[in-house]
C-alpha positions as MATLAB code, in Angstrom:
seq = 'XXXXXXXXXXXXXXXXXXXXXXXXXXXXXXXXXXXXXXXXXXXXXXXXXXXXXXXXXXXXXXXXXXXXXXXXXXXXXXXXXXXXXXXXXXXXXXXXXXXXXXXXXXXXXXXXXXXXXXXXXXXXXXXXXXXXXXXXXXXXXXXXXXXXXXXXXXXXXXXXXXXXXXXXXXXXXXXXXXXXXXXXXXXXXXXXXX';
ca = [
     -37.279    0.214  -63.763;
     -40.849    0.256  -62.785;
     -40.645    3.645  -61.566;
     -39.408    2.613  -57.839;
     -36.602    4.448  -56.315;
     -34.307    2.478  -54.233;
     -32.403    4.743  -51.812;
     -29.517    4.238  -50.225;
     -28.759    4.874  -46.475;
     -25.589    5.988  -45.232;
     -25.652    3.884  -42.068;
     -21.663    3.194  -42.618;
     -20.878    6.711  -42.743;
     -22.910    7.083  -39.363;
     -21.547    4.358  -38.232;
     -17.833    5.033  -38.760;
     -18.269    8.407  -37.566;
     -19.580    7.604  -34.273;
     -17.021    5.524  -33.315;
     -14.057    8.408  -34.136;
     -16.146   10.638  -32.270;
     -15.609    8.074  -29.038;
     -12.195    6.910  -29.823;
     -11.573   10.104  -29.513;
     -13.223   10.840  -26.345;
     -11.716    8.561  -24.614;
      -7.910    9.222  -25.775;
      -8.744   12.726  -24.690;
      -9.718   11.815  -21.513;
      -6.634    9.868  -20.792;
      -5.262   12.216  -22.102;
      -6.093   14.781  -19.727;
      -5.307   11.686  -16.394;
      -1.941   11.132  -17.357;
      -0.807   14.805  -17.506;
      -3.060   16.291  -14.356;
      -2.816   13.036  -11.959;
       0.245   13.154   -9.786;
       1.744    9.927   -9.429;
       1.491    8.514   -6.127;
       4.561    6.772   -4.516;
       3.939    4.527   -1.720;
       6.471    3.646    1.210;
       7.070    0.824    3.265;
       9.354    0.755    6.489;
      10.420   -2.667    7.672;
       9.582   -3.384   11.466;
      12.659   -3.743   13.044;
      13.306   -5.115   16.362;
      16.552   -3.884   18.314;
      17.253   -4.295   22.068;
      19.098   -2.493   24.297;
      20.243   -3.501   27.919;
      20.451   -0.617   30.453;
      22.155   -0.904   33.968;
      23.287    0.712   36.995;
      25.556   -0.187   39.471;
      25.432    0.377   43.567;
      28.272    0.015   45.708;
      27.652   -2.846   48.365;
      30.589   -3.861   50.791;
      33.515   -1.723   48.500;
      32.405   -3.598   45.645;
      30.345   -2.389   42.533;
      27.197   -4.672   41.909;
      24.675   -4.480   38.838;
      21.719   -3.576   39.542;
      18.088   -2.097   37.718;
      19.134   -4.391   34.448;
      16.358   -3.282   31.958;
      15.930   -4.061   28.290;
      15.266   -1.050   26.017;
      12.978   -1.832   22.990;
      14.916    1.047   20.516;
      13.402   -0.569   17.554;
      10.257    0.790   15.477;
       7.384   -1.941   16.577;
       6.140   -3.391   20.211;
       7.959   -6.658   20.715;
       8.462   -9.182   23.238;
      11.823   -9.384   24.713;
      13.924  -12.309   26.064;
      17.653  -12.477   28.327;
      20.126  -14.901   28.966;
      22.608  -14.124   31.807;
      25.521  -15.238   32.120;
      27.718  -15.600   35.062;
      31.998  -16.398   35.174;
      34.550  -15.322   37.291;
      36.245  -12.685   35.281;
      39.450  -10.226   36.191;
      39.476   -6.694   35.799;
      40.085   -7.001   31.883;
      37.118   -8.796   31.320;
      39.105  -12.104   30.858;
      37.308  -15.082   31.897;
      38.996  -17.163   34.118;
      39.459  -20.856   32.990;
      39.470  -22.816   36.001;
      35.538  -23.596   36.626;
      32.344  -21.378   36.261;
      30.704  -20.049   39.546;
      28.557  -21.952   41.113;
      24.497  -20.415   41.909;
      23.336  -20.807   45.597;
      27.316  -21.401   46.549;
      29.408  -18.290   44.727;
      26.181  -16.403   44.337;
      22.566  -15.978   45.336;
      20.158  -16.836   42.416;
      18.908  -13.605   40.621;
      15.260  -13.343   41.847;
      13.125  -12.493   38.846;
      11.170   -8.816   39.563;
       7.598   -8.365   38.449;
       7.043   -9.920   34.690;
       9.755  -11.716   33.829;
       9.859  -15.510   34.150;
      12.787  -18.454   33.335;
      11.809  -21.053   30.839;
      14.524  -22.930   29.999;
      17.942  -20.388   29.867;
      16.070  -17.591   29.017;
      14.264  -14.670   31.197;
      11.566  -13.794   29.126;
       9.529  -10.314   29.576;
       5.693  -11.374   29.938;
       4.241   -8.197   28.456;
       5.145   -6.642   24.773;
       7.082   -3.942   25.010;
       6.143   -0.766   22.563;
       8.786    0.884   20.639;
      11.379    3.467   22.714;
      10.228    1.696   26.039;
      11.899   -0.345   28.488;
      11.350   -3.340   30.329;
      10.771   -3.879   34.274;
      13.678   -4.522   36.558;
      14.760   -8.277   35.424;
      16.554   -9.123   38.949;
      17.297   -8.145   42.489;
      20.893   -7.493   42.318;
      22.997  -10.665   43.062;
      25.076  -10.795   45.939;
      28.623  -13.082   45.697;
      29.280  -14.970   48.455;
      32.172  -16.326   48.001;
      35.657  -15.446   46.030;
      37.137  -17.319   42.945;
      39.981  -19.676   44.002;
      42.440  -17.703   42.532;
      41.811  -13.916   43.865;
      42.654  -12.032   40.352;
      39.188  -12.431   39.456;
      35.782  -12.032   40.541;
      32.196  -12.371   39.510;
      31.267  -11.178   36.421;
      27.310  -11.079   34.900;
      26.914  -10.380   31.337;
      23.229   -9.831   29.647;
      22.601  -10.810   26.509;
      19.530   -9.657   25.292;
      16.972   -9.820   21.981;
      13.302   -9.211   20.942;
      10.797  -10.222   18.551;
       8.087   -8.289   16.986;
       4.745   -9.119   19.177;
       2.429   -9.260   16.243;
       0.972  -11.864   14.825;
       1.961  -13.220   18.021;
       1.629  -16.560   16.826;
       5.952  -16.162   15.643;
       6.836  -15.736   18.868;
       6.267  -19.854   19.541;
       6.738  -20.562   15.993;
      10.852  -18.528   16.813;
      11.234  -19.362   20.590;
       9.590  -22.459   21.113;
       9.368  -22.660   24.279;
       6.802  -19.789   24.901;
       3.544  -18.663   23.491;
       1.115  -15.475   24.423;
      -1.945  -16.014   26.225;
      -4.160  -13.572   26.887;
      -1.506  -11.483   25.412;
       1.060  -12.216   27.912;
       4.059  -14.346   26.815;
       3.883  -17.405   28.749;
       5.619  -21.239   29.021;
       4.548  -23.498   26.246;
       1.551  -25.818   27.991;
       1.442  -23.998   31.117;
      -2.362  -22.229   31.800;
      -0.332  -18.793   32.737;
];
């Protein structure tokens, strides 16, 4: 052998060794995240929307008439708010009487709309969004009757009917309702400048 040495390195050995050495290094350090992290646990609450009409009634000429109608916003997120009223001739047990529907401007003066609320279509809609656990204006003046149903068993009767929608984006409120859109963040009729 012509009196050369061949040596042999141990490069695999190295080698091999150095990646145990990380393999473990890193199982030990997830090791260490899994038992000393505390898991997180995220939750979500739903907006929710829920309306609630509030009244009060004054005595005018021996009869009781409603008066400060208000909508209550008792749900979780500001939302724009909408009424329809409706008007019958009703007797004392709330039954409707069958013979014709009162008549506005001849049984009874037209409700005038208070500060921020405006009619499109059948609706009274609030202009402003209303935050969560607050109320709306006054909708209407009280309406006055001024004249009796034919048949004297009944007499005039104004239900509100009431519901909201969440005010952001505000771009659902005219993709739900239609007929109005915000502006300027005030609800307003659907190709009017208001």
């Amino acid at each position: 052998m012509n009196g050369k040495r061949v040596m042999k390195t141990k490069k695999p050995v190295a080698l091999v060794a150095l990646l145990v050495l990380l393999c473990c290094t890193v199982a030990g350090t997830l090791a260490y995240l899994v038992t000393s992290t505390d898991p997180v646990t995220n939750t979500f609450t739903p907006a929710e929307v829920k309306t609630e009409v509030t009244e009060s009634f004054v005595e005018d000429k021996g009869e009781l008439v409603k008066s400060n109608v208000q909508i209550k916003n008792n749900g979780n997120i500001d939302a724009y708010i909408r009424a329809a009223v409706i008007i019958n001739w009703a007797d004392a047990n709330g039954n409707v009487y069958g013979g014709g529907t009162p008549v506005e401007g001849t049984d009874y003066t037209a409700p005038v709309l208070q500060n921020g609320w405006i009619k499109v279509g059948d609706y009274y809609y609030y202009t402003s969004a209303v935050p969560a656990g607050s109320s709306t204006g006054t909708l209407f003046a009280p309406i006055e009757q001024l004249k009796t149903c034919k048949d004297t068993n009944y007499g005039l009767q104004i239900t509100i009917l009431a519901d909201g929608i969440q005010s952001v984006p505000d771009t659902v409120v005219k993709d739900v309702w239609k007929v109005v859109e915000v502006k300027g963040g005030q609800l307003a009729a659907v190709g009017t400048n208001g």
